[in-house]
RODREN-894735 format. One record per residue (C-alpha): chain; x, y, z; residue in three letters. Coordinates in nm, 4 decimals. Layout:
// RODREN-894735
   ch          u          v          w    aa
    A          X          Y          Z   ALA
...
END
This chain:
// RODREN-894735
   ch          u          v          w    aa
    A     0.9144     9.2391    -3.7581   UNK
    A     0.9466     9.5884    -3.8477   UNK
    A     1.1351     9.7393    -3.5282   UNK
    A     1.3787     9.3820    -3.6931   UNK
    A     1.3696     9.5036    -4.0411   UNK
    A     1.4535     9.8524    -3.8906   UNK
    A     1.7567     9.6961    -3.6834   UNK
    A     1.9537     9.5537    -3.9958   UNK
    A     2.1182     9.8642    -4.1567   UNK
    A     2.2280    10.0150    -3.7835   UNK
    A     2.3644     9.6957    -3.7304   UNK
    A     2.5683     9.6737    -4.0666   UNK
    A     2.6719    10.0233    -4.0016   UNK
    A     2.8411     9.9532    -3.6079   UNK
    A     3.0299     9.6272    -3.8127   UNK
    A     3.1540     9.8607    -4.0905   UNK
    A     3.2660    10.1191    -3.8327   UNK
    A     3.3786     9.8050    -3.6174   UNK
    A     3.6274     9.7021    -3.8574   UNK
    A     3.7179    10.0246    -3.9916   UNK
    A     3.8468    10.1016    -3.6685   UNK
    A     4.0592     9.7773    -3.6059   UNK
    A     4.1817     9.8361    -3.9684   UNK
    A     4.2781    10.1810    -3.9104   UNK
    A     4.1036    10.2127    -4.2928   UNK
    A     3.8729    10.5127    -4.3432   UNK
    A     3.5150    10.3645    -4.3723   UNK
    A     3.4390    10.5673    -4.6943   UNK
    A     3.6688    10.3789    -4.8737   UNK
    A     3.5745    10.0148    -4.7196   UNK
    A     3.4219     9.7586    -4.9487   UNK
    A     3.2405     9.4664    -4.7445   UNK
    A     3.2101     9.1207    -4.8951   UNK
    A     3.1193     8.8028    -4.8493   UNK
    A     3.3339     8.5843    -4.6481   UNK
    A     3.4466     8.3036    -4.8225   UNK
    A     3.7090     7.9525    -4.7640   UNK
    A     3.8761     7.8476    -5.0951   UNK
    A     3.8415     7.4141    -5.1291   UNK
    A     4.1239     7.2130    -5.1624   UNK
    A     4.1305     7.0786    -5.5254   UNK
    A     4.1401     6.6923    -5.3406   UNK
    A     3.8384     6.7218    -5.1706   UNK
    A     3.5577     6.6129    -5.3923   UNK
    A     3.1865     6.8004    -5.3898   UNK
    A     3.0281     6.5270    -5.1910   UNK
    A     3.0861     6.3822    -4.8714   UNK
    A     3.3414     6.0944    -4.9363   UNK
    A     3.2976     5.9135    -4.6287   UNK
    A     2.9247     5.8168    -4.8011   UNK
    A     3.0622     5.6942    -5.1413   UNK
    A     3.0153     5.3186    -5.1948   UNK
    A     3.3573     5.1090    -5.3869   UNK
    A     3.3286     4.8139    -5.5462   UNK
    A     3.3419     4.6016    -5.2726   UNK
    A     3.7236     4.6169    -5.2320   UNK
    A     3.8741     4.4529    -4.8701   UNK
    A     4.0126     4.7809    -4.7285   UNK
    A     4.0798     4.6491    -4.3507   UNK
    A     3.9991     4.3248    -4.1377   UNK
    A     3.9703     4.3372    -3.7608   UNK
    A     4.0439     4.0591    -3.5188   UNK
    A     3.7330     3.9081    -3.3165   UNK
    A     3.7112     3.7457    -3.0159   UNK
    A     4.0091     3.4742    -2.9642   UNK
    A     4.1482     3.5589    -3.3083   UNK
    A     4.0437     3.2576    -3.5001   UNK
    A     3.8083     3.4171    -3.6764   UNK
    A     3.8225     3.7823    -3.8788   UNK
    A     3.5991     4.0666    -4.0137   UNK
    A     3.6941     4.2218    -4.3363   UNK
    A     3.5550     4.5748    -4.4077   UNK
    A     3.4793     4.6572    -4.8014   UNK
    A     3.4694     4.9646    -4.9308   UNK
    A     3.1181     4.9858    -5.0463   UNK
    A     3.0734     4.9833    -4.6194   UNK
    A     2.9979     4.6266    -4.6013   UNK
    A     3.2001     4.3419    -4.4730   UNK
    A     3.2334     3.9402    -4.4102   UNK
    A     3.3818     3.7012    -4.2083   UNK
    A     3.7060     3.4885    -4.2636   UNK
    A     3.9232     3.2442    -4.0841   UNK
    A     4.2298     3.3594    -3.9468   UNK
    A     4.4783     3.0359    -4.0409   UNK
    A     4.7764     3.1945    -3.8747   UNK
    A     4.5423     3.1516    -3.5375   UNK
    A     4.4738     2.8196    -3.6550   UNK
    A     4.7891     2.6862    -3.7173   UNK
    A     4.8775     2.7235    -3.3435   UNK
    A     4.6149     2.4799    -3.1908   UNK
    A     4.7037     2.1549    -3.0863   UNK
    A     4.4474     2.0206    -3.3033   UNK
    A     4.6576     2.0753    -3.6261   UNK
    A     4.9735     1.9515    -3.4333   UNK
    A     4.9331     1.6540    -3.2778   UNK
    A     4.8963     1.3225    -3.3952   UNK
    A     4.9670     1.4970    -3.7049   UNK
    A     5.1527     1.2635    -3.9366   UNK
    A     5.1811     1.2773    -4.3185   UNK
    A     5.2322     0.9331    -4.3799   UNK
    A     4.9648     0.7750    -4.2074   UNK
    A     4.6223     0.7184    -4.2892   UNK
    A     4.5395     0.6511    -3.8685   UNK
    A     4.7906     0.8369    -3.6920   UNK
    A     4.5788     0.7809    -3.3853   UNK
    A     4.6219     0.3945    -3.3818   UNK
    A     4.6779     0.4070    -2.9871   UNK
    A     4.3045     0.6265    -2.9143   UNK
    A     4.1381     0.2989    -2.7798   UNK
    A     3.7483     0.3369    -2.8054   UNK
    A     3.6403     0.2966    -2.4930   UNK
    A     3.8263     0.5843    -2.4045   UNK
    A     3.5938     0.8292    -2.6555   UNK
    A     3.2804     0.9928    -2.4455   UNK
    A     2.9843     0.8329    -2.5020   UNK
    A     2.8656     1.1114    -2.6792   UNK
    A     3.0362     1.4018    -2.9297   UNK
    A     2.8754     1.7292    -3.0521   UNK
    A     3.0377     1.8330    -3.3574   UNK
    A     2.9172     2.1468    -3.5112   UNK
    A     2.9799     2.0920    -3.9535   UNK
    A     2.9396     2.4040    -4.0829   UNK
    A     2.8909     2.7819    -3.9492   UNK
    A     2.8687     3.1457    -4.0244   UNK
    A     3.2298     3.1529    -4.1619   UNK
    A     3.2223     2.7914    -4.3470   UNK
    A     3.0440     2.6065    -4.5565   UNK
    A     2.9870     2.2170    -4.7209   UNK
    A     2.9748     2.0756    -5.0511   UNK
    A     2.8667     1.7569    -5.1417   UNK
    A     3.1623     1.5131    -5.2777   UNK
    A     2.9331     1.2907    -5.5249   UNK
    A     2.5143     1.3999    -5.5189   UNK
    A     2.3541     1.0445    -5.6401   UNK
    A     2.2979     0.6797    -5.5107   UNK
    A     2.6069     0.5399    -5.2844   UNK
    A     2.6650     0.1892    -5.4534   UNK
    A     2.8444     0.0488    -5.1494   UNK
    A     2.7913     0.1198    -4.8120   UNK
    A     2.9804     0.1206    -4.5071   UNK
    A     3.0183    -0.1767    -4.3117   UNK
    A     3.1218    -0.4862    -4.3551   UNK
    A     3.1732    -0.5816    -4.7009   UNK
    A     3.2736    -0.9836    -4.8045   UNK
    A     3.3848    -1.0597    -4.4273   UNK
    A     3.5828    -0.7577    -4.4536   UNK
    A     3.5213    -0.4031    -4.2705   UNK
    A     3.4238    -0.1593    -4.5331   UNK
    A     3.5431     0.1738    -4.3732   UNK
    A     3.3461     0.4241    -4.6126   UNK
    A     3.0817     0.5249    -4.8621   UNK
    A     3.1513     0.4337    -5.2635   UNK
    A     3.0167     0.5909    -5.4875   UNK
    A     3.0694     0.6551    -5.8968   UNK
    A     3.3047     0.8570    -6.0579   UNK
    A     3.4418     0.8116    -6.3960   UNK
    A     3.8652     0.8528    -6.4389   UNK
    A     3.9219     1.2425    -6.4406   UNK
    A     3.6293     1.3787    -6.2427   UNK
    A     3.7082     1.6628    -6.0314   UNK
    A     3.7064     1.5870    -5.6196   UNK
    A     3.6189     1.8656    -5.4385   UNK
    A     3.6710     1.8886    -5.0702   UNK
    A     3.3497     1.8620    -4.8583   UNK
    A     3.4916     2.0997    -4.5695   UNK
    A     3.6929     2.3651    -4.4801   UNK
    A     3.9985     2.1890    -4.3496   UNK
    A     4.3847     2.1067    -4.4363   UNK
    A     4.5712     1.8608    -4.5854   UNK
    A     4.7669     1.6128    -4.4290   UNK
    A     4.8140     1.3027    -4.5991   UNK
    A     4.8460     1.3406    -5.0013   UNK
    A     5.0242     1.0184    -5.1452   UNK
    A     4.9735     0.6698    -5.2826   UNK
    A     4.9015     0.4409    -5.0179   UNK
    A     4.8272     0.0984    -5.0590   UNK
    A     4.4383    -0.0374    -5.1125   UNK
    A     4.3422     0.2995    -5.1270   UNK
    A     4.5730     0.4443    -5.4183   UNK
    A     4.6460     0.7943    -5.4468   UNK
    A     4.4435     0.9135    -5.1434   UNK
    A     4.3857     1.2235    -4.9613   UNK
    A     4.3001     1.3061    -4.5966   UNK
    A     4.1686     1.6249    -4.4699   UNK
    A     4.2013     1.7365    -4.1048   UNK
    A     3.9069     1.9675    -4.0019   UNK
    A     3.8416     2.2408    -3.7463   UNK
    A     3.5783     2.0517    -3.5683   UNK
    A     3.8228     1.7325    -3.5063   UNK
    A     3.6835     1.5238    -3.7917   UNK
    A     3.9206     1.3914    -4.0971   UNK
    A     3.7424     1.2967    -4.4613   UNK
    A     3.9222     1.0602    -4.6988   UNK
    A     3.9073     1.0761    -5.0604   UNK
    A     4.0564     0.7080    -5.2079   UNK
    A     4.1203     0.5710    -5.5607   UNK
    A     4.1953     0.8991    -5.7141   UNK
    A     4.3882     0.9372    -6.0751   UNK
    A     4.5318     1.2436    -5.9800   UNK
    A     4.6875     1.4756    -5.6662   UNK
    A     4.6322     1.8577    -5.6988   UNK
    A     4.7161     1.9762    -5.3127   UNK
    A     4.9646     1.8922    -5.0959   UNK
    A     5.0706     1.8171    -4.7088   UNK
    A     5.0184     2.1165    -4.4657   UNK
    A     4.8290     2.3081    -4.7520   UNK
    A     4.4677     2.4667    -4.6171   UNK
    A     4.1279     2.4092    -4.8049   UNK
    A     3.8400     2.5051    -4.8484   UNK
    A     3.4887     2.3256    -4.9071   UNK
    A     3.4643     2.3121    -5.2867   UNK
    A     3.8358     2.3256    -5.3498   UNK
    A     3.9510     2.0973    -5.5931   UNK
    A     4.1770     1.8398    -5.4769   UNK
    A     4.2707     1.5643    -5.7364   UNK
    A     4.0886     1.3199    -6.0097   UNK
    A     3.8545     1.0653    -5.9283   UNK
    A     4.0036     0.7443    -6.0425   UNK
    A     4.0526     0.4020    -5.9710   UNK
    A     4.3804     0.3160    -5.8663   UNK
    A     4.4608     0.0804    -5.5878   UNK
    A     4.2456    -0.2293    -5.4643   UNK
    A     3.9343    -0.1019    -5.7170   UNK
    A     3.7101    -0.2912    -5.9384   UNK
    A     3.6790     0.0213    -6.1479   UNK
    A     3.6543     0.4061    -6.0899   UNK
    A     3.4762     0.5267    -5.7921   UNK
    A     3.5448     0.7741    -5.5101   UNK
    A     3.5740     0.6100    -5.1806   UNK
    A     3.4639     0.8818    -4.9043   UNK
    A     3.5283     0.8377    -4.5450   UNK
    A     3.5028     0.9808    -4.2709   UNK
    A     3.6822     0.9858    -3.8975   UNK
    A     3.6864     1.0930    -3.5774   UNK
    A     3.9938     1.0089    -3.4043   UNK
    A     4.0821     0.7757    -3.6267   UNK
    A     3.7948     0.5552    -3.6022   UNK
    A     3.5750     0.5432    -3.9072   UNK
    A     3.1638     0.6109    -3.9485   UNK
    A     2.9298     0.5902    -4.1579   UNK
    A     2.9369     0.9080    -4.3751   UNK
    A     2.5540     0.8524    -4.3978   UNK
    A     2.4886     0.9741    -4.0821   UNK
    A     2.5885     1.3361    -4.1717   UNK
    A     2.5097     1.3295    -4.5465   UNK
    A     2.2341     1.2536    -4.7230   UNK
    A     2.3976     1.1668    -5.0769   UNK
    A     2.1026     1.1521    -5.3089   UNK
    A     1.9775     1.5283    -5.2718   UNK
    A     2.3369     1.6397    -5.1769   UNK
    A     2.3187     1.7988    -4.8741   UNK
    A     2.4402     1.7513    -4.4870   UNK
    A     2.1948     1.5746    -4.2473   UNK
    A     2.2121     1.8530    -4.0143   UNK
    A     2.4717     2.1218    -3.9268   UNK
    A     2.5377     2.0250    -3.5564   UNK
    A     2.5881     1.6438    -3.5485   UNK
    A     2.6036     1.4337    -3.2258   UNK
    A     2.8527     1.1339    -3.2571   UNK
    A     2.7613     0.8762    -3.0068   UNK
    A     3.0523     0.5958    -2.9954   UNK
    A     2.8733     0.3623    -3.1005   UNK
    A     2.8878     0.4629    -3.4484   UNK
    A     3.2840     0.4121    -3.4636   UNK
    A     3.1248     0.0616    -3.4779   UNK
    A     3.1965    -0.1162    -3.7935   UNK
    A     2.9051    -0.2249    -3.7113   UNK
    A     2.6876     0.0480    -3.6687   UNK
    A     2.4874     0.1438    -4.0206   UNK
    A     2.3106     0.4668    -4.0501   UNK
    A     1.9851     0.3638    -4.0569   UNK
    A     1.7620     0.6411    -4.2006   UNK
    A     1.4910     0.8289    -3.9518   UNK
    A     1.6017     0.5722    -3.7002   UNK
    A     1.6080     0.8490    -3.3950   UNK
    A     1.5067     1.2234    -3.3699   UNK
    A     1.6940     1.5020    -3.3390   UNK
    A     1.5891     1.5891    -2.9746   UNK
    A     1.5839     1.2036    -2.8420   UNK
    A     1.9743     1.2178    -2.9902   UNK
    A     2.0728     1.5035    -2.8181   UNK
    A     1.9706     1.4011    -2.4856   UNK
    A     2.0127     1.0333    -2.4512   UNK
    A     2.1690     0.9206    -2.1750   UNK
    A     2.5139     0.7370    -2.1386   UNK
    A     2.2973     0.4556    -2.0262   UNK
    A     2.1000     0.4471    -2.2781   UNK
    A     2.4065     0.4659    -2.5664   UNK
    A     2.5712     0.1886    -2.3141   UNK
    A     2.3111    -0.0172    -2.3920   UNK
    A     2.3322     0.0424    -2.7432   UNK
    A     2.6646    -0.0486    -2.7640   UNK
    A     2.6554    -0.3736    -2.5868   UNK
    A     2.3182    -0.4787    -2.8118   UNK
    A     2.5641    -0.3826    -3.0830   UNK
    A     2.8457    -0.6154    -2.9291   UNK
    A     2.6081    -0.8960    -2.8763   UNK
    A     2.4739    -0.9315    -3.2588   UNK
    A     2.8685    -0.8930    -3.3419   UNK
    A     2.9557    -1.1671    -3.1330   UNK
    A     2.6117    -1.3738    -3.3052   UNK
    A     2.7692    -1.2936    -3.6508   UNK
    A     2.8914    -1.5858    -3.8244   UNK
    A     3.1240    -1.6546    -4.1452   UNK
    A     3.1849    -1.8832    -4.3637   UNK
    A     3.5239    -1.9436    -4.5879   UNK
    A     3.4496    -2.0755    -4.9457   UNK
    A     3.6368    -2.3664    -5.0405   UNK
    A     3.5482    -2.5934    -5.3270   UNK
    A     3.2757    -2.7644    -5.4255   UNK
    A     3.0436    -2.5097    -5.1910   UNK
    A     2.7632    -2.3903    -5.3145   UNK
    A     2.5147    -2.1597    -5.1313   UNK
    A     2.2266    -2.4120    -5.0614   UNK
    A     2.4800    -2.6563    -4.9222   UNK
    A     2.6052    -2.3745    -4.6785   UNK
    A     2.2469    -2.2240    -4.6024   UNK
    A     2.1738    -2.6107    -4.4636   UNK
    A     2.5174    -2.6298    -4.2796   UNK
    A     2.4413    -2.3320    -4.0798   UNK
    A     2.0553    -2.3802    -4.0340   UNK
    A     1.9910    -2.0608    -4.2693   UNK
    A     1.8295    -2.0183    -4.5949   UNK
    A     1.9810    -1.8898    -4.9113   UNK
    A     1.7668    -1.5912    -4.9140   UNK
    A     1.9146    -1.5056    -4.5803   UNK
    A     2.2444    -1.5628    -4.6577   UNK
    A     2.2426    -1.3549    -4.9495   UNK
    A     2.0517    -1.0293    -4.7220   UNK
    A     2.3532    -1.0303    -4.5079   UNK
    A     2.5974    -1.0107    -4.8011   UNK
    A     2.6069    -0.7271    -5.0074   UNK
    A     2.6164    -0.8104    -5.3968   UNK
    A     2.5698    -1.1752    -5.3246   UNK
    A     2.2900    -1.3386    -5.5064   UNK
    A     2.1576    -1.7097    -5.5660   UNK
    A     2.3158    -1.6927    -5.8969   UNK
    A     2.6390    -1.5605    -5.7664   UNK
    A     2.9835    -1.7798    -5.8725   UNK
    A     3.1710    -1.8551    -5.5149   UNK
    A     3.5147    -1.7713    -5.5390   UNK
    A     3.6849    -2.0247    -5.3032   UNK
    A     3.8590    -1.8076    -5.0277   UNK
    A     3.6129    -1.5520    -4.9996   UNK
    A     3.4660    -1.4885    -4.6534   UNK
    A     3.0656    -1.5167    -4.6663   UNK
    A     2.8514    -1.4234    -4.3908   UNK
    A     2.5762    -1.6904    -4.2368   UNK
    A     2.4416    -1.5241    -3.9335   UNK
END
């Protein structure tokens, strides 16, 4: 340390004379100083790159097949989006697209639907809300001898209808039994229907989100008072919303949902903790065959009955070997007590 100590001035000397020389400055007169780099006034006193924002978007980034976006922040964080331009280019959100039609897929016979359907509902990028958390007060099926293609359930004149998924609009207009009615087209190939609304807020082509609003709830059309009537279809055939949402607590079933064919079945009722997840996901064609045609066999047992007058439901319960009990189980609403209105379709078996 003390040969190094010992070093330092010899060495300081050979630099003065160093530069001296390449100066051509006489070293008595040399002055050595620190070397120094001015700062441009725009660069700040910390390292910028490290700041954190606000959380301002500053860029977004394509992934994969493009459908689907990253958005940087500022504050060096960053989420995922859907890229609609992308969208807007598949086939899905092109054909059979028609704005004036509640089924514009009237000529997709069902036999010619897989057996089975994996539909994913929600994912990293979307999400669902619940269109009415509470008790559905009619179900899907069939309702007074006629098919009942949805879930009711209440909602007083002027309630906001949010949309339960990501999607886009493409029916918005008064149409018939339904009213003013909406229909969503999703991602995943499903449509939801929103019926008997007061008002429209969205139109045709427009794009969605879940928890958008899109009109009034209402009672307009064929209604006995205000209610929402939800649906929901896959190529134009209509299931039981029940199997993918459970209404009371407000929340979907699960978020990858198999759709065997036999729930396009008017006929077919979710029926709660009926099968589990693992048994649905690998049944066998066979097996769902077999479903289908027990399905077709009680439909072709089903009976009905026309009310004309002077009926009453003992009289009919002995026509048809039945009980009134009976009668009234297969009839949603009906009661012992019930007025007939002559015309109305009643089912016996």
């Amino acid at each position: 340390m003390k040969k190094l100590a010992a070093l330092v001035p010899l060495l300081l000397s050979l630099a003065v004379h160093a530069q001296t020389d390449s100066l051509g400055v006489a070293s008595d007169n040399l002055v050595v100083t620190a070397d120094t780099l001015n700062r441009p006034d725009y660069i700040a006193s910390h390292f910028a790159m490290f700041a954190k924002g606000n959380g301002a978007p500053v860029d977004t980034l394509d992934v994969g097949d493009g459908r689907v976006q990253i958005v940087l922040r500022d504050d060096n964080t960053w989420y995922l989006i859907k890229n609609i331009e992308a969208l807007e280019d598949e086939d899905l959100f092109r054909q059979n697209w028609r704005e004036h039609l509640v089924n514009p897929y009237a000529g997709t016979v069902l036999d010619s639907i897989p057996y089975r359907v994996t539909i994913c509902l929600v994912d990293s990028v979307s999400h669902f809300v619940c269109p009415h958390q509470g008790k559905v007060f009619s179900k899907f099926g069939i309702r007074r001898g006629r098919r009942h293609t949805g879930c009711d359930v209440p909602y007083p004149t002027g309630t906001p209808v949010y949309c339960a998924f990501d999607g886009r609009v493409r029916l918005a207009e008064r149409h018939k039994g339904y009213g003013n009615v909406i229909i969503v087209r999703h991602e995943n190939g499903l449509e939801t229907l929103y019926g008997h609304l007061s008002r429209i807020d969205v139109n045709v082509g427009q794009w969605v989100h879940a928890g958008d609003l899109l009109g009034l709830g209402g009672s307009t059309g064929r209604s006995s008072g205000p209610h929402l009537h939800f649906e929901t279809r896959y190529l134009g055939h209509a299931f039981d919303p029940e199997w993918i949402i459970d209404f009371p607590n407000g929340v979907l079933r699960k978020n990858v949902f198999v759709l065997r064919r036999s729930y396009l079945s008017p006929h077919s009722k979710y029926v709660p903790e009926s099968i589990d997840e693992e048994e649905e996901l690998y049944m066998t064609e066979e097996q769902i065959k077999a479903e289908e045609e027990r399905i077709a066999k009680e439909r072709a047992a089903m009976k009905y009955h026309t009310i004309r007058s002077g009926d009453t439901l003992s009289g009919i319960a002995r026509k048809y070997g039945t009980t009134v009990s009976h009668i009234c189980s297969l009839n949603s609403g009906l009661k012992p007590t019930t007025i007939l209105s002559i015309g109305r379709k009643i089912r016996v078996h």
